[in-house]
VOPAGU-2260 file (C-alpha; in pm, 1 decimal, decimal comma):
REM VOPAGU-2260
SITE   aa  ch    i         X         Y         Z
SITE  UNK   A    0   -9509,0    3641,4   -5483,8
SITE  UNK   A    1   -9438,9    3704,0   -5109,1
SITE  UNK   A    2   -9212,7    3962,6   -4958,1
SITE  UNK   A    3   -9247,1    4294,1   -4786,2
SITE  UNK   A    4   -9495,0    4537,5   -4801,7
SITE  UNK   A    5   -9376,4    4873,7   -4859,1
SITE  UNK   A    6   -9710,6    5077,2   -4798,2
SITE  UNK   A    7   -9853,5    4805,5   -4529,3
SITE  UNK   A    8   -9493,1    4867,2   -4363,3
SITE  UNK   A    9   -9534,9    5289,8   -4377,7
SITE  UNK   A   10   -9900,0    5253,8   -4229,3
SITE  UNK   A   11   -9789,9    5022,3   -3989,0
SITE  UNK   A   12   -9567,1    5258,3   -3859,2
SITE  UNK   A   13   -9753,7    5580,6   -3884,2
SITE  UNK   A   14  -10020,4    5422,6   -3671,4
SITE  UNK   A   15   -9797,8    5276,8   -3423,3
SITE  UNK   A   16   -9835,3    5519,5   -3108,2
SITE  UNK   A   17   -9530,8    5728,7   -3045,3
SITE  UNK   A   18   -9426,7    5586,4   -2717,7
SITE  UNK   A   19   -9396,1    5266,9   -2858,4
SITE  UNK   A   20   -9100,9    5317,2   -3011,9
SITE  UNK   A   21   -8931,9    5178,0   -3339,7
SITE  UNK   A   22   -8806,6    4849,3   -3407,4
SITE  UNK   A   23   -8444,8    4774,0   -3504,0
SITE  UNK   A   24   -8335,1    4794,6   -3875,3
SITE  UNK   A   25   -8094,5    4848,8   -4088,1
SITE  UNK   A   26   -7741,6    4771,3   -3990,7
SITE  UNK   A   27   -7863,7    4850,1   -3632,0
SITE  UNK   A   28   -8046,7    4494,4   -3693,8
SITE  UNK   A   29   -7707,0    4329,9   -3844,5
SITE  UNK   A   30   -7524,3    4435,3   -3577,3
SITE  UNK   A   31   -7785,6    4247,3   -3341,0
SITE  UNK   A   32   -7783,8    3952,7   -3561,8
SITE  UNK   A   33   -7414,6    3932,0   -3499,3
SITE  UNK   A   34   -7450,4    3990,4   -3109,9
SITE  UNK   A   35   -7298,2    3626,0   -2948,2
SITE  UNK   A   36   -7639,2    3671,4   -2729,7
SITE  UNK   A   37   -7885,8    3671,3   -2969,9
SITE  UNK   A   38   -7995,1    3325,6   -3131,0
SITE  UNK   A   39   -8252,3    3188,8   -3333,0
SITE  UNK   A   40   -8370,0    3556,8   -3392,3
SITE  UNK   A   41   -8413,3    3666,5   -3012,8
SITE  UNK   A   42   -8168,9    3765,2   -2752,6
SITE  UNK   A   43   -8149,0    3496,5   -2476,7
SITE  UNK   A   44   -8077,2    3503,8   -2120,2
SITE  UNK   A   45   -7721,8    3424,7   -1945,0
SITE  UNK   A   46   -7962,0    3128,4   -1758,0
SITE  UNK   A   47   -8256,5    3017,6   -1870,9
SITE  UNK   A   48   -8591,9    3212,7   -1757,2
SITE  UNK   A   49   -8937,9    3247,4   -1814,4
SITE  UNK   A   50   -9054,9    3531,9   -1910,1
SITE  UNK   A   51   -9431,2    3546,2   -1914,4
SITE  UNK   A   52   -9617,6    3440,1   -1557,2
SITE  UNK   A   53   -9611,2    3093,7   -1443,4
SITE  UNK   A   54   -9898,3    2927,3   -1280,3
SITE  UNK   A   55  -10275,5    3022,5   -1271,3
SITE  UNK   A   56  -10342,1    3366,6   -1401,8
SITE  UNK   A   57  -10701,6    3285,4   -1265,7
SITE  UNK   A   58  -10572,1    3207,1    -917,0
SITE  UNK   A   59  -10314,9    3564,0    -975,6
SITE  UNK   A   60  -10597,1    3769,8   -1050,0
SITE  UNK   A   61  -10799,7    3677,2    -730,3
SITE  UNK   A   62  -10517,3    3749,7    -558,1
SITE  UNK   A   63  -10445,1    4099,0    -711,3
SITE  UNK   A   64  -10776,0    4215,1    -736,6
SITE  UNK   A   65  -10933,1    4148,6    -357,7
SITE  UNK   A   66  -10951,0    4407,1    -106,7
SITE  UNK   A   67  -10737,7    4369,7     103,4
SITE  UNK   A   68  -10414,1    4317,3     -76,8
SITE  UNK   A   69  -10559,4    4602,3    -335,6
SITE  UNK   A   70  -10454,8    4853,4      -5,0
SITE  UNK   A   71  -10155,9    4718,0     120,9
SITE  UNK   A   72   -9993,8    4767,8    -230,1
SITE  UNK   A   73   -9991,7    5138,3    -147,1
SITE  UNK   A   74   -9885,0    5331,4      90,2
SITE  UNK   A   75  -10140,4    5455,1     352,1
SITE  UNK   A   76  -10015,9    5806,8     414,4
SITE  UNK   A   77   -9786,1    6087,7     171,3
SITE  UNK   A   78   -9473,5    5931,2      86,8
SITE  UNK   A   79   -9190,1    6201,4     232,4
SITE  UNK   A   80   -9010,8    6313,9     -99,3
SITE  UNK   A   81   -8716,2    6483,7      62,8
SITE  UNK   A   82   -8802,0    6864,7      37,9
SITE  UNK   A   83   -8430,8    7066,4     -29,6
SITE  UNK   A   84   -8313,5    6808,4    -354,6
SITE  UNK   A   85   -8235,5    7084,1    -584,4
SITE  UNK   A   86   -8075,4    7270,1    -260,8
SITE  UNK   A   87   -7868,9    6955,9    -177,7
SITE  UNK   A   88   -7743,2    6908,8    -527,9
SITE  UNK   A   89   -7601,1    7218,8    -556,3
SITE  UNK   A   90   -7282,0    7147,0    -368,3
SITE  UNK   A   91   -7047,7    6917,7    -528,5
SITE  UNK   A   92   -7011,6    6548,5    -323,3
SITE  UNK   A   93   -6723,7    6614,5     -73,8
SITE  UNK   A   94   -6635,2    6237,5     -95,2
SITE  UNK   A   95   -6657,5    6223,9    -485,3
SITE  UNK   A   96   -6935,5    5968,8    -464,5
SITE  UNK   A   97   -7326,1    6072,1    -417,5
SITE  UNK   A   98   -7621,5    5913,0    -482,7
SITE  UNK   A   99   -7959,5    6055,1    -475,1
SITE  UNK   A  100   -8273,4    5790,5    -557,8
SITE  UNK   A  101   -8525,6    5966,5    -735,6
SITE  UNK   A  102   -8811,7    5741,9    -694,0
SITE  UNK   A  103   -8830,5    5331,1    -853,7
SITE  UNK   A  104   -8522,6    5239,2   -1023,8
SITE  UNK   A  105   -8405,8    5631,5   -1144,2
SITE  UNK   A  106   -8038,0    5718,0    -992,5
SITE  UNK   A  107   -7875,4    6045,1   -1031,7
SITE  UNK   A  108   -7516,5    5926,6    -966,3
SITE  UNK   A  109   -7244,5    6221,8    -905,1
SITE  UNK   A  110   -6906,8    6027,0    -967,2
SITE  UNK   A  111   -6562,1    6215,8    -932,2
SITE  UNK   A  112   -6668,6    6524,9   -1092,3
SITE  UNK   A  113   -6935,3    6368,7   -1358,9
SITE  UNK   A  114   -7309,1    6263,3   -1337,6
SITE  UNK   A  115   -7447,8    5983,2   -1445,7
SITE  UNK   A  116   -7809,1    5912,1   -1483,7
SITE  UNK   A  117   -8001,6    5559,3   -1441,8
SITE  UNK   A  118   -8356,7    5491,8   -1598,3
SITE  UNK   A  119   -8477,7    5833,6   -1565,0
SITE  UNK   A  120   -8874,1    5837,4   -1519,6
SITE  UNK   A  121   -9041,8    6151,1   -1501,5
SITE  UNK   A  122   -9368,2    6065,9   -1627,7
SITE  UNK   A  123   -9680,5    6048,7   -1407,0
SITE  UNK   A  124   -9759,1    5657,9   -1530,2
SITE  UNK   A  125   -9502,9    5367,3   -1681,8
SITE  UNK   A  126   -9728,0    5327,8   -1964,4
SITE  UNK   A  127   -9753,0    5439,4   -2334,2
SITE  UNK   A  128  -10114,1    5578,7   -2299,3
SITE  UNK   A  129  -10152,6    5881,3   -2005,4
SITE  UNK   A  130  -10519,0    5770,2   -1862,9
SITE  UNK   A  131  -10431,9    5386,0   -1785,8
SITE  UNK   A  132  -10111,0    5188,5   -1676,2
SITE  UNK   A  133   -9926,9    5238,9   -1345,9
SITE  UNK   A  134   -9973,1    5547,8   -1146,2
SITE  UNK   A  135   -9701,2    5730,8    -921,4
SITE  UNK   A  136   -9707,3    5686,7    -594,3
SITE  UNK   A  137   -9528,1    6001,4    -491,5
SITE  UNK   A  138   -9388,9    6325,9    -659,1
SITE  UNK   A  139   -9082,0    6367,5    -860,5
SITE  UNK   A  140   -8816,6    6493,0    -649,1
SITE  UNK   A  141   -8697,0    6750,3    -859,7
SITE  UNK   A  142   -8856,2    6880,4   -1201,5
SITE  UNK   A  143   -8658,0    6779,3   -1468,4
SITE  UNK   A  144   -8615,6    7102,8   -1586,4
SITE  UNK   A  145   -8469,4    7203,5   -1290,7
SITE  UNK   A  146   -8221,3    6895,7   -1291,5
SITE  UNK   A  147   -7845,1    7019,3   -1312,7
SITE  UNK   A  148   -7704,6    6871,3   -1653,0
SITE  UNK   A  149   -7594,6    6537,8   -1673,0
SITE  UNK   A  150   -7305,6    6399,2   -1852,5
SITE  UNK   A  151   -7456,4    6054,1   -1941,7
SITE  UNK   A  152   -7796,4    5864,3   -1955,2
SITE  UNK   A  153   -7776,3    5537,5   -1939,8
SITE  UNK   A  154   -8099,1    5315,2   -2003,7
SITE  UNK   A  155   -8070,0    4938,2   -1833,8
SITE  UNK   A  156   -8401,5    4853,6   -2053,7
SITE  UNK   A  157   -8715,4    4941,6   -2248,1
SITE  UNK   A  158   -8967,9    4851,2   -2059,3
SITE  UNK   A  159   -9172,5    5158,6   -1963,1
SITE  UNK   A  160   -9097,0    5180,8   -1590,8
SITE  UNK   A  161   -8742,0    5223,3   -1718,4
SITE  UNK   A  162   -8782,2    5405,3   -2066,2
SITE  UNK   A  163   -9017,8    5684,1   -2047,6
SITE  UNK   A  164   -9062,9    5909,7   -2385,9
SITE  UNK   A  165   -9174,3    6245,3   -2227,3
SITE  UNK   A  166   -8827,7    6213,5   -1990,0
SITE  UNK   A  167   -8640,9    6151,7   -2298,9
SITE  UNK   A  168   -8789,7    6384,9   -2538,5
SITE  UNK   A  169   -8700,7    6644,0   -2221,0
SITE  UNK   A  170   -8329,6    6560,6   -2198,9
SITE  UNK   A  171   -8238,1    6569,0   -2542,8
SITE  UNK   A  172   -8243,9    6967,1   -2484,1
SITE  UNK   A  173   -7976,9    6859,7   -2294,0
SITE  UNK   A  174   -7608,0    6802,1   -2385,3
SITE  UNK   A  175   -7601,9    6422,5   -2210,6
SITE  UNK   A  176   -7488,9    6114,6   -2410,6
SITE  UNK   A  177   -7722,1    5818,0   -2398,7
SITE  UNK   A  178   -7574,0    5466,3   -2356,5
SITE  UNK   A  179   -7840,9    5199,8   -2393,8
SITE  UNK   A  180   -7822,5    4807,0   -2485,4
SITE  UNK   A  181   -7807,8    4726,9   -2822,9
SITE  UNK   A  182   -8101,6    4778,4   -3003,3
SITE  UNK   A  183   -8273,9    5040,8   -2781,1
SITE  UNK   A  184   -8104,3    5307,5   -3001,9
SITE  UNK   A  185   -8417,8    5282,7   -3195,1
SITE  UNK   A  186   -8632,1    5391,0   -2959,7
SITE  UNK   A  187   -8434,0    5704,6   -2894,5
SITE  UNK   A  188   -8391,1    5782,1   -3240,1
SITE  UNK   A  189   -8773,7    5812,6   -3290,8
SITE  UNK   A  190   -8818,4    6048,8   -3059,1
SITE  UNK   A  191   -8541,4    6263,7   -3146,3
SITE  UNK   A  192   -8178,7    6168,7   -2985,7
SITE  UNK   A  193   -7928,6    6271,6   -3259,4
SITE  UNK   A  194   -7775,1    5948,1   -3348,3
SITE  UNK   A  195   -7405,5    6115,7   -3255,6
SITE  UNK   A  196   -7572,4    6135,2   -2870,2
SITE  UNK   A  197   -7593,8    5781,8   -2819,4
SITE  UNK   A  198   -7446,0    5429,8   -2796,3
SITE  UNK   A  199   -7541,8    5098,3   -2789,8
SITE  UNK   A  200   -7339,9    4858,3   -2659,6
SITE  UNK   A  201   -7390,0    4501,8   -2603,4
SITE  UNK   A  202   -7290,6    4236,5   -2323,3
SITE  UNK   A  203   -6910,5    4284,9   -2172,0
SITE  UNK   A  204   -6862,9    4600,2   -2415,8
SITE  UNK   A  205   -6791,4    4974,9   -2235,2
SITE  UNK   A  206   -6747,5    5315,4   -2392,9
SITE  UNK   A  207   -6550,6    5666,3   -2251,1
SITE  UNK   A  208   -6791,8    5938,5   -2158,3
SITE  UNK   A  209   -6628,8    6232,1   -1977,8
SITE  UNK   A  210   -6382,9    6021,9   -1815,9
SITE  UNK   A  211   -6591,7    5784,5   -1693,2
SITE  UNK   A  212   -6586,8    5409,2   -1816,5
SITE  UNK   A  213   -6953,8    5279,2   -1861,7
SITE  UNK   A  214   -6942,5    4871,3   -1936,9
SITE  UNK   A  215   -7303,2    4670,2   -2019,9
SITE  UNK   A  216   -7254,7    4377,8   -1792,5
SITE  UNK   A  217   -7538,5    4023,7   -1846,7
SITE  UNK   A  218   -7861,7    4054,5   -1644,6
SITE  UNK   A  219   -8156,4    3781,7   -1659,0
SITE  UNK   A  220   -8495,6    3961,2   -1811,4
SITE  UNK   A  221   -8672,0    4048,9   -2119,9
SITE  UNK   A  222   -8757,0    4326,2   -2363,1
SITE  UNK   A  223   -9059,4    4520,2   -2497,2
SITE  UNK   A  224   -9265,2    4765,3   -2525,2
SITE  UNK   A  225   -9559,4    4764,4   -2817,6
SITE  UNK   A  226   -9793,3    4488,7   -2852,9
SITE  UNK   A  227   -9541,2    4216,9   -2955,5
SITE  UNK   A  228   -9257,4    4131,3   -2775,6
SITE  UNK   A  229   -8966,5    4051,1   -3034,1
SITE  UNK   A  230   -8692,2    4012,8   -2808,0
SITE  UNK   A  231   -8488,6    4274,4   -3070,5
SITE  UNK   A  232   -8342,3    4454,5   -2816,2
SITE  UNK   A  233   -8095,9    4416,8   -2526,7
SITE  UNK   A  234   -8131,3    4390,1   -2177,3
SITE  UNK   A  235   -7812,7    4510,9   -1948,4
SITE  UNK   A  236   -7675,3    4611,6   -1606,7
SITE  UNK   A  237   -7390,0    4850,0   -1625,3
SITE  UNK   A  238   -7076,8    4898,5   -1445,7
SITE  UNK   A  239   -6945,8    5268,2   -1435,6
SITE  UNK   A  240   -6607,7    5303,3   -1294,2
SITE  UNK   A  241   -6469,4    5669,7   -1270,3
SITE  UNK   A  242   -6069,3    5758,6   -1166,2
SITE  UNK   A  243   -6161,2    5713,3    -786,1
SITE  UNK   A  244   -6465,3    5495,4    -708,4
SITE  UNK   A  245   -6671,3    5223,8    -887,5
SITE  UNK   A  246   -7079,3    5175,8    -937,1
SITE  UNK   A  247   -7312,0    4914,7   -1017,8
SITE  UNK   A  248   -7694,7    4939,6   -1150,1
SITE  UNK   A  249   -7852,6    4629,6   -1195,9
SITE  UNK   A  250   -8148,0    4716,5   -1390,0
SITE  UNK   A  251   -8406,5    4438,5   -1391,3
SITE  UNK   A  252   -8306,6    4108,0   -1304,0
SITE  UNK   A  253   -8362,8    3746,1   -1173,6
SITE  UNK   A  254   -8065,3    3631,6    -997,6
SITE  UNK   A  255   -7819,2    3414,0   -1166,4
SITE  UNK   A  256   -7440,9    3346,9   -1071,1
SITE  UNK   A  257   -7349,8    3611,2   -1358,2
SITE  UNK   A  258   -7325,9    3836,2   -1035,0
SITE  UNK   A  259   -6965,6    3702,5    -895,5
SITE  UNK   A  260   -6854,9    3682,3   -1240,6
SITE  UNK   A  261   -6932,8    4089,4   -1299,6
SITE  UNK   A  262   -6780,4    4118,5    -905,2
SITE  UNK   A  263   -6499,6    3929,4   -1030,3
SITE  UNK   A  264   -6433,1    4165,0   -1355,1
SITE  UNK   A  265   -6545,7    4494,4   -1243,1
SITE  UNK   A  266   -6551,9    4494,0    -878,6
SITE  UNK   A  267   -6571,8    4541,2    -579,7
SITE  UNK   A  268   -6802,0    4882,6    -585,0
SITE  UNK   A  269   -6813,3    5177,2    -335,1
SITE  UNK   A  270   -7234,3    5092,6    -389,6
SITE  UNK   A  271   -7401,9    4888,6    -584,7
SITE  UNK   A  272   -7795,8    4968,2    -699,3
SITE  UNK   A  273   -7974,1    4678,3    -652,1
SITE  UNK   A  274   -8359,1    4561,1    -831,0
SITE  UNK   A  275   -8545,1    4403,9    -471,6
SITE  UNK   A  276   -8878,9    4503,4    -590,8
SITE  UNK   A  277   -9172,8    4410,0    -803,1
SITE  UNK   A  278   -9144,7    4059,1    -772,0
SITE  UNK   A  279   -9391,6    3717,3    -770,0
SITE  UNK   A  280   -9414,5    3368,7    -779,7
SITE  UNK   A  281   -9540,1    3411,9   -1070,5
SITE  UNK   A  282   -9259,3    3545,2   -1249,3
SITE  UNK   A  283   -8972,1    3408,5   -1055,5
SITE  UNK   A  284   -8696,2    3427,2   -1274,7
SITE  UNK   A  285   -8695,6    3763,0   -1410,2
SITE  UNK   A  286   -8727,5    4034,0   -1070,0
SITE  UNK   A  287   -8527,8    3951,4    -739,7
SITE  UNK   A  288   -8664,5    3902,4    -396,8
SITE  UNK   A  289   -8484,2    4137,0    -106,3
SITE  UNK   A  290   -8289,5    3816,5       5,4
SITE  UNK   A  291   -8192,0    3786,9    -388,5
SITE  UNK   A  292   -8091,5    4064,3    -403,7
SITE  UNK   A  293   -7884,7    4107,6     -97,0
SITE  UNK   A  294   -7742,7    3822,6    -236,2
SITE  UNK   A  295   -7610,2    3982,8    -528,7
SITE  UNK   A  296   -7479,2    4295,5    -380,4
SITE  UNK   A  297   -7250,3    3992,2    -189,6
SITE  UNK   A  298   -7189,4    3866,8    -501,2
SITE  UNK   A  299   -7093,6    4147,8    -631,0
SITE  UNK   A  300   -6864,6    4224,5    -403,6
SITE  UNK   A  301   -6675,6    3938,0    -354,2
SITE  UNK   A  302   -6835,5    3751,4     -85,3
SITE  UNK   A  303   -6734,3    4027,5     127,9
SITE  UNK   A  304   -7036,5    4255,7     331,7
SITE  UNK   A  305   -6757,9    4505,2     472,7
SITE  UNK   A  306   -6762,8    4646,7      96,9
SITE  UNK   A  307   -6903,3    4882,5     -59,6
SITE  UNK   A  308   -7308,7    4968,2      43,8
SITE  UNK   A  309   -7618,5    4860,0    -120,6
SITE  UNK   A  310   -7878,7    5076,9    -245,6
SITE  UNK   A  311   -8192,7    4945,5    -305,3
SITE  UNK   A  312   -8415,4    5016,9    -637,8
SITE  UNK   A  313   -8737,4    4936,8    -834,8
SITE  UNK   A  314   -8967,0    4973,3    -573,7
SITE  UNK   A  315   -9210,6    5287,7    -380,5
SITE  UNK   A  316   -9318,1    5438,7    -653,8
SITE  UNK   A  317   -9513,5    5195,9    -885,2
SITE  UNK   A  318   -9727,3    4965,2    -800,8
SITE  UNK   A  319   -9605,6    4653,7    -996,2
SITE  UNK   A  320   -9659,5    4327,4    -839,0
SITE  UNK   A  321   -9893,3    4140,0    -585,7
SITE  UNK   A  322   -9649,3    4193,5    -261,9
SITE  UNK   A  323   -9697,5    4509,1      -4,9
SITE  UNK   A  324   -9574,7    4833,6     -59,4
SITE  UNK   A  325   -9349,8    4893,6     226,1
SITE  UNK   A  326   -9255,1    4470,9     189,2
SITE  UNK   A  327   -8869,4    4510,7     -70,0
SITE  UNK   A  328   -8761,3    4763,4     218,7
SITE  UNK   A  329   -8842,0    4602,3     520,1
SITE  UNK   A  330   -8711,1    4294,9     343,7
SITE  UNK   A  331   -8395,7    4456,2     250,1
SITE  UNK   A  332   -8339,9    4546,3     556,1
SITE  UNK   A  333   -8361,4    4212,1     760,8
SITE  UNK   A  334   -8099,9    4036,0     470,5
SITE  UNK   A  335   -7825,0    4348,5     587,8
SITE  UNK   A  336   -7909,3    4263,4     910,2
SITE  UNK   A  337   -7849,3    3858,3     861,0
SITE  UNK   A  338   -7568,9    3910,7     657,9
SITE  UNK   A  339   -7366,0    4222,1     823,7
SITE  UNK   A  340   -7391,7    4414,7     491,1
SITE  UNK   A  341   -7476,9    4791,7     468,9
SITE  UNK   A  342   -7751,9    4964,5     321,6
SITE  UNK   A  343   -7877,1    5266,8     260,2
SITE  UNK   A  344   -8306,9    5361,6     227,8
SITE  UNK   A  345   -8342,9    5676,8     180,4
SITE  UNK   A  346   -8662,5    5912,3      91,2
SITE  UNK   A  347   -8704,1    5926,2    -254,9
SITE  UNK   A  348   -8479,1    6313,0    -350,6
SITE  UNK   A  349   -8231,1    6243,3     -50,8
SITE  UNK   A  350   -7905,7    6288,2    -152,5
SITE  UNK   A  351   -7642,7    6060,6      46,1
SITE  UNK   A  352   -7256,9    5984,4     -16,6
SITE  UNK   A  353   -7178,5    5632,8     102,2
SITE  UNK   A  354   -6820,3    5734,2     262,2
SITE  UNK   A  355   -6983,4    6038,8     467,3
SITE  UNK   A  356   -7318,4    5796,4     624,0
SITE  UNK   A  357   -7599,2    5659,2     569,3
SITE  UNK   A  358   -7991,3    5738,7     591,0
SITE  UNK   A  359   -8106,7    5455,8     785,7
SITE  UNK   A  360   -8425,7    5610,8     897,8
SITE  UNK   A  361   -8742,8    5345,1     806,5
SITE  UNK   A  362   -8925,2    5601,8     728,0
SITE  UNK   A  363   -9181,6    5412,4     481,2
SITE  UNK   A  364   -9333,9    5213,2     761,2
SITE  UNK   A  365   -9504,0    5520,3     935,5
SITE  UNK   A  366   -9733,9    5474,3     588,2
SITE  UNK   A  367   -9745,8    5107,5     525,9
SITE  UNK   A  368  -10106,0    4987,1     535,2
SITE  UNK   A  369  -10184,8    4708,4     707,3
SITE  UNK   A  370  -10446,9    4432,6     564,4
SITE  UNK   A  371  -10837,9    4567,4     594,7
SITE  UNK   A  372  -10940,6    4289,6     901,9
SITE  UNK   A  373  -11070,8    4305,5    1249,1
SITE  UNK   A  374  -10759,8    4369,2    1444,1
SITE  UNK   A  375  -10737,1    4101,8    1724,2
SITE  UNK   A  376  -10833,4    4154,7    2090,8
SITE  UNK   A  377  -10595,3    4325,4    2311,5
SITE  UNK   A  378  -10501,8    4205,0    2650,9
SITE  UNK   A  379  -10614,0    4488,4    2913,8
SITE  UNK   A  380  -10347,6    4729,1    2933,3
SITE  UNK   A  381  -10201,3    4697,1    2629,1
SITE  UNK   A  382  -10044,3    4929,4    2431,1
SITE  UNK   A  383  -10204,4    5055,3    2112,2
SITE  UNK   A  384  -10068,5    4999,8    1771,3
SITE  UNK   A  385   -9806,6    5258,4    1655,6
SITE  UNK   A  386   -9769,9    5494,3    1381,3
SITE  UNK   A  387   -9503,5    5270,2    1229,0
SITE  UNK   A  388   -9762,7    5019,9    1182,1
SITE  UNK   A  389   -9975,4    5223,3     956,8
SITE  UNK   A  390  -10388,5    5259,3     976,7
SITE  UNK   A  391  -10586,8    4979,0     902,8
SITE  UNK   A  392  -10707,7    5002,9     555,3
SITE  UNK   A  393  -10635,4    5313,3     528,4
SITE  UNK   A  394  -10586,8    5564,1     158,3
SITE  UNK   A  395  -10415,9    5862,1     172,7
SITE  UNK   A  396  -10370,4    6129,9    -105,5
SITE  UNK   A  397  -10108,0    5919,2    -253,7
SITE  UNK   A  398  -10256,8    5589,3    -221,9
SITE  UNK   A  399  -10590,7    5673,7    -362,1
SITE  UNK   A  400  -10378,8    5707,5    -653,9
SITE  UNK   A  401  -10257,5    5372,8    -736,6
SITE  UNK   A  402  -10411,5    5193,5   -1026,5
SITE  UNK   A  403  -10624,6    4899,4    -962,9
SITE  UNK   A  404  -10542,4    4771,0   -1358,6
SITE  UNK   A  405  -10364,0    4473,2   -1328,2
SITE  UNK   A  406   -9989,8    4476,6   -1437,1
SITE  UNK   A  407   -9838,7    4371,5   -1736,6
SITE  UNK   A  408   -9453,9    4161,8   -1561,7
SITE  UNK   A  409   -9264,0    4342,1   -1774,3
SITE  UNK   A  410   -9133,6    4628,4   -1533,5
């Protein structure tokens, strides 16, 4: 006789840790079985990508484990959280648009009169276990507890650089709605989001929260957080369009022409949030590069770099990938500059609105490390290196923090 196991099933779950979540079931699983992007019992991509690494792992690991690229995937020096967040925060956005980066890909968005809040991460590692995984680079901006409330949550994916348990568990004391992909309702549900508090939408479909208009749009990545990955639940970015200016988040993504279709439908956007770190070779299809993702933001926005402002996102505050710490800004930076775009890089806390300016300070190369080598002669009379530069090889307090464990391309 085959079938389920009731009692295997119960045990199962029971010693399943907490942060990994819960799987879909129920009619929460029909609905996903009737999703047009799910097929042949996974959800698929808009454009074909690989989602595990490509290429040598053997050749990867050299390359993330020796010395000198261990250092220059942290910063060499205290990252400058912006000091007066809380402060800042306290007066309403004159423009009716303000956006304050809170570190990696969490946004607090204030949108005529409402906030919204992207991927919130609070935790001191993106991993389910608290001694091992990915380490912060830098401080939270502002305790969450001290956070004003928010209106709506919105979740782009599960991964754990993106999903974090202890932040969610500490805003269901508040009176937010969560809007997540389809399937990630699960998750939420175990750890205690009252099923009226939340919806899961899928591809192209948008729900009303205070006003505001929040619409999953396609992105190119993957899902999951225990041990196996069973594609069960949704990845999105999200559109949020309020009665006087327009936002996009783009979550985690490879590029893929889906951006000038979302452009098309939803834009063009006072500021788009755009995913320009964490990215390899090795796993081409599923992060952006800088250029990528300037790319997109153009996409987005019709072509056009005179609209709207980019923000950039998912990078500074985990290390996640083989490239230098300081590398998606800097990068970033040079495709405005090629293209005529505008972005904004501010310190992770600083609030901005896009209509009143821009913090266009690079403040994050004052810390950059550069590679641990003999630096080359100097011609008499030259001038020393500058600050900007960073110190050969060296830590400081927040650098000596960074794990050394390899990561898991799922962020």
């Amino acid at each position: 006789m085959t079938g389920s196991h009731p009692t295997r099933s119960r045990l199962t779950a029971a010693l399943r840790p907490a942060a990994f979540g819960a799987d879909p079931g129920g009619e929460r699983m029909e609905r996903i079985r009737r999703s047009p992007n799910f097929a042949n019992g996974v959800f698929v991509n808009p454009v074909g990508a690989r989602t595990v690494p490509s290429g040598s792992m053997l050749k990867f690991a050299s390359t993330y484990f020796r010395k000198e690229e261990r250092v220059r995937r942290a910063p060499a020096g205290t990252v400058p959280v912006h000091p007066t967040t809380v402060a800042d925060l306290a007066t309403p956005p004159a423009s009716g648009l303000r956006l304050t980066w809170m570190g990696h890909s969490s946004v607090l968005a204030e949108i005529d009169g409402r906030r919204v809040l992207f991927d919130p991460v609070w935790g001191q590692r993106c991993s389910p276990f608290s001694m091992v995984g990915p380490k912060r680079l830098h401080p939270v901006p502002v305790p969450l507890r001290e956070l004003a409330p928010v209106d709506a949550v919105v979740i782009s994916h599960d991964h754990y650089d993106h999903l974090d348990m202890p932040t969610i568990r500490g805003l269901v004391r508040s009176h937010a709605m969560f809007v997540v992909p389809l399937g990630v309702g699960a998750h939420l549900e175990r750890w205690g989001v009252p099923a009226d508090r939340m919806t899961e939408l899928d591809w192209n479909e948008s729900t009303e929260v205070a006003g505001l208009t929040l619409t999953a749009t396609p992105a190119r990545h993957f899902c999951g957080r225990g041990l196996r990955n069973t594609q069960h639940t949704l990845w999105a970015s999200w559109v949020v369009t309020g009665s006087g200016h327009r936002i996009y988040h783009s979550g985690d993504t490879g590029y893929f022409p889906g951006f000038a279709e979302i452009g098309a439908a939803h834009g063009p956007f006072d500021a788009t949030m755009i995913q320009i770190g964490a990215y390899s070779d090795y796993w081409p299809d599923i992060h952006m590069t800088p250029e990528e993702g300037m790319r997109a933001h153009l996409d987005l926005q019709g072509g056009d770099p005179a609209k709207g402002i980019m923000l950039p996102i998912h990078w500074g505050t985990f290390n996640l990938a083989p490239h230098p710490w300081e590398e998606p800004a800097d990068g970033t930076v040079t495709a405005a500059e090629a293209t005529g775009a505008s972005v904004a890089v501010p310190r992770p806390g600083q609030p901005f609105e896009p209509a009143r300016g821009l913090p266009l300070e690079p403040w994050w190369r004052a810390i950059a490390a550069r590679p641990v080598r003999e630096a080359p002669a100097r011609a008499e009379g030259a001038a020393e290196p500058t600050a900007a530069a960073g110190v050969s090889g060296a830590k400081g307090a927040t650098g000596a923090g960074a794990d050394p464990a390899m990561p898991i391309p799922q962020s």
